[in-house]
N, C-alpha and C positions, 0 to 999 in steps of 0.2 A: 681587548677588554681591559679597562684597568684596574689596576689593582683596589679593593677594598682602601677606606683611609685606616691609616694606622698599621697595614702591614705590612708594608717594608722594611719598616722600623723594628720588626720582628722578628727579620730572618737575615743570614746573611753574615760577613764580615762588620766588624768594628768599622763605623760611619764616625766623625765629628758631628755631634750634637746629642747622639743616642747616648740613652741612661745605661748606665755602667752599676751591675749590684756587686761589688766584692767583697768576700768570706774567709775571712781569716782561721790560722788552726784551732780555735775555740769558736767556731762556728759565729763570730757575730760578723753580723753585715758594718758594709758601706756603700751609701749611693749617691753616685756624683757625674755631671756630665760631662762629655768628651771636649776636650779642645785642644786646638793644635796648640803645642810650644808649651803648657803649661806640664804642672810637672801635680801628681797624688801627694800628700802629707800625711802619713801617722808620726806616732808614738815611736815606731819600730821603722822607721825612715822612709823612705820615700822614691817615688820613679814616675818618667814621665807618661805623659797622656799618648804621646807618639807611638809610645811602645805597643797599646795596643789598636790602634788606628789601624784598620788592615788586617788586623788577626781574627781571626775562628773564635764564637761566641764556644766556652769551654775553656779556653785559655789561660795560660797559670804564669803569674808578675811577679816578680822578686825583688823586695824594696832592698836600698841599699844598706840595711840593718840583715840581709837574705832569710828577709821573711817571706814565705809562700800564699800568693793569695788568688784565689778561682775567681775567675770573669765571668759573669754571665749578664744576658741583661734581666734585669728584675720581672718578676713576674706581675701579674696587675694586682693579688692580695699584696702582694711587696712590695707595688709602689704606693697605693695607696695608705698606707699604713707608716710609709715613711714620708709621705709629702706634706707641705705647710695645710696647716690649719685656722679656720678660722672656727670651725664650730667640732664639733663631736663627728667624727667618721663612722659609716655604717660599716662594720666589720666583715671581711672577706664570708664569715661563715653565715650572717644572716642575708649580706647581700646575694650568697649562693642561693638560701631556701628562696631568696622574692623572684631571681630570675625562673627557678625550678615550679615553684606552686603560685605563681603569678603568669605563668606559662609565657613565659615573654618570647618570642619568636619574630624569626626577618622580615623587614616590613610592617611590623605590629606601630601602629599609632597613639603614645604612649603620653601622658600626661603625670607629673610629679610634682610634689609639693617638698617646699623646706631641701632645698640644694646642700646648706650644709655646707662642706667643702669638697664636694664635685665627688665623694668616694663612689655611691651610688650612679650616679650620673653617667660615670665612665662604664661601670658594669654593663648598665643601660643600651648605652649608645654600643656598643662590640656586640650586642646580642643583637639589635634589633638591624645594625647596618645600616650604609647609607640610605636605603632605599626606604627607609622609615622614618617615624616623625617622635623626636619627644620636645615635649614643651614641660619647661623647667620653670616651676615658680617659685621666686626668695623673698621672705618680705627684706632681709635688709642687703643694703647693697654692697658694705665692706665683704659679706659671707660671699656676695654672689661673684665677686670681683674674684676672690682668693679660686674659688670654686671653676672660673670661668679660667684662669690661669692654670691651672693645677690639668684639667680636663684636656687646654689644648697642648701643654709639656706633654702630655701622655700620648694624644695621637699626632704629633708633631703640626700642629696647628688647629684651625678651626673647624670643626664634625657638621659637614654639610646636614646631618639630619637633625640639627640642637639648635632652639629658640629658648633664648633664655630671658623670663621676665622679672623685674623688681616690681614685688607686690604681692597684696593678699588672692590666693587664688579665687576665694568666693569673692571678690571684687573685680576680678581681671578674664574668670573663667571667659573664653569663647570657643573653646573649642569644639567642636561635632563630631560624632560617629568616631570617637576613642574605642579604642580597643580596652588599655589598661589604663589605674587608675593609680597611685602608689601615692602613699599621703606618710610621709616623716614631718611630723609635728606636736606641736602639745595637746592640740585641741581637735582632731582631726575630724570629730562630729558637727564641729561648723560647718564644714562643706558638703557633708552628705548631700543636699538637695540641689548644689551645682554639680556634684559629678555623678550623681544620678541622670541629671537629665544630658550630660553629654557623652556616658557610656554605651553603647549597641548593647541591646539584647544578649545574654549569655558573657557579657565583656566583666572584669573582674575587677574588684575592689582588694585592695593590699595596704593595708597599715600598718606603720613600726612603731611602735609605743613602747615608755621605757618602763611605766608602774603598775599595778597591779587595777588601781584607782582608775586610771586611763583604760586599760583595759577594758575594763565592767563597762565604764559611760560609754566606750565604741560600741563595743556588741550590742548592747540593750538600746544604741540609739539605731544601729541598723536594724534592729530586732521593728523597733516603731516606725521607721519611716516606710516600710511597706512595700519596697521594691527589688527586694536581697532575698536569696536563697539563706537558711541561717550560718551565720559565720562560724568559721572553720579559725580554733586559735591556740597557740605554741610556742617553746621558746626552743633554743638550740643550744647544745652548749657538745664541748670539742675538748676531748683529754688527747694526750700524746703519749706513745709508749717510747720506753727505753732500752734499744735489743741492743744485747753484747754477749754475742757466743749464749750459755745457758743464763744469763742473765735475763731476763724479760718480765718488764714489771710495767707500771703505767708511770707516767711522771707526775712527782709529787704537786706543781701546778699546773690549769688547766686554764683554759678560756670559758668560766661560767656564763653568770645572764649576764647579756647586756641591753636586751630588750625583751618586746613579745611580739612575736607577727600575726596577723589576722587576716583573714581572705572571704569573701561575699562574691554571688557571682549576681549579674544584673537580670532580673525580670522582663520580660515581657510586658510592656505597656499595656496596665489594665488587669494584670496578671494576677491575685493574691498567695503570698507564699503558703503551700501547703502545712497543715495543724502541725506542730510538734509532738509524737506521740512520749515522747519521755517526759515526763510529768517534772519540775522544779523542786528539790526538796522541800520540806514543808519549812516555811520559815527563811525561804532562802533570799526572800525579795522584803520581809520585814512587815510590821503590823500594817503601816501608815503607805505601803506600796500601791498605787492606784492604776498601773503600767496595762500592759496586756496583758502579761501574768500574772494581774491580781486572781483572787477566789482558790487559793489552790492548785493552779497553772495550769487551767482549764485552756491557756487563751494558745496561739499559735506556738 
């Protein structure tokens, strides 16, 4: 049986071509690929790619300034975070929640919007495996290029289970009986009624929004279109602590917002989602509100 794609590249000896992360005594990184005969460059000097060609991922290089620096190969929040960009990267920590409460699972048949520069994309593809399907839609094509590049550096070429199209997805949707739905965009409530009708029953909707504004118009448009359980929405944020002996405090910066995520699961055709029993503050929808939770928030 063969291996998974992308994981050979994972285990093992120092190959030529694999990503190389090195961390210096002040912990910052470097990542760069292997090749025979060339030679690493800092500040603090420099040693060749050979040296570690063949060695034990763990491995520790001594430039010739005899600086100390740890091999290993980067992790996927580490490479994506350090690859070319052509748009905004969905960060390790929110990409964790969508695979987590997007239930993303092997074999899952997976539909995405707004590629971005492939951060997502890659999460994507290693959860669901070859034997799955995601269809990646970009409206522009420099994003989808950088993103399509970046995607097959990471699993050292092209992810038998990745269709990637340039275009608007409510104009290009075809797909059938999806499982997931993952919309990174501006407007994500344009599409509601294309990826309504090509989710299964019980199949989930997942949106990353970055305003507060955006926010509101998802939920209250999935609230109307009539085919969503009510959405489920949150933002993530990530402190680091700082242990040294009795020393232990949190670190002065952190990783705040940088989005909000939101999750709907799909109805049953024909279905209507059951009444809301928590009532909307009063005033919370405004005089001139005409929605389903006009009256007082009598409605669902």
């Amino acid at each position: 049986m063969s291996e998974p794609t992308g994981a050979a590249r994972r285990r093992g000896p120092f190959k030529v071509g694999d990503q190389v992360q090195l961390t210096d005594p002040k912990g910052r990184h470097y990542t760069f690929t292997l090749e025979a005969g060339k030679n690493f460059h800092t500040h603090k000097g420099s040693f060749p790619h050979d040296e570690l060609i063949g060695a034990p991922e763990g491995s520790v290089v001594r430039t010739t300034g005899n600086v100390a620096y740890l091999a290993l190969r980067p992790l996927l929040p580490d490479y994506v975070l350090s690859m070319p960009r052509g748009a905004a990267v969905v960060y390790p920590k929110d990409a964790g929640q969508i695979l987590a409460f997007a239930d993303i699972f092997p074999g899952a048949r997976v539909v995405e919007a707004g590629v971005g520069s492939g951060s997502l994309s890659s999460f994507l593809l290693r959860a669901i495996g070859d034997q799955g399907m995601l269809h990646s839609y970009e409206r522009r094509e420099d994003f989808a290029e950088i993103a399509q590049q970046n995607v097959q550096r990471y699993f050292g070429g092209p992810h038998p289970a990745w269709q990637l199209t340039v275009g608007d997805l409510q104009d290009n949707l075809s797909d059938a009986d999806v499982d997931r739905v993952i919309l990174d965009m501006l407007a994500p409530w344009e599409c509601l009624e294309a990826v309504s009708k090509a989710l299964v029953p019980g199949g989930i909707l997942c949106c990353y929004v970055a305003t507060t504004t955006q926010l509101a118009r998802t939920v209250e448009s999935i609230r109307e279109i009539g085919c969503f359980n009510e959405p489920t929405s949150w933002e993530t944020m990530i402190r680091n602590w700082h242990v040294e002996g009795l020393a232990v405090r949190p670190d002065h910066r952190m990783i705040g917002h940088t989005g909000f995520l939101l999750t709907a699961r799909r109805l049953a055709d024909g279905v209507e989602p059951p009444m809301r029993r928590r009532r909307p503050a009063k005033g919370a929808y405004g005089e001139d509100y005409d929605g389903p939770n006009a009256g007082g928030g009598s409605g669902r």
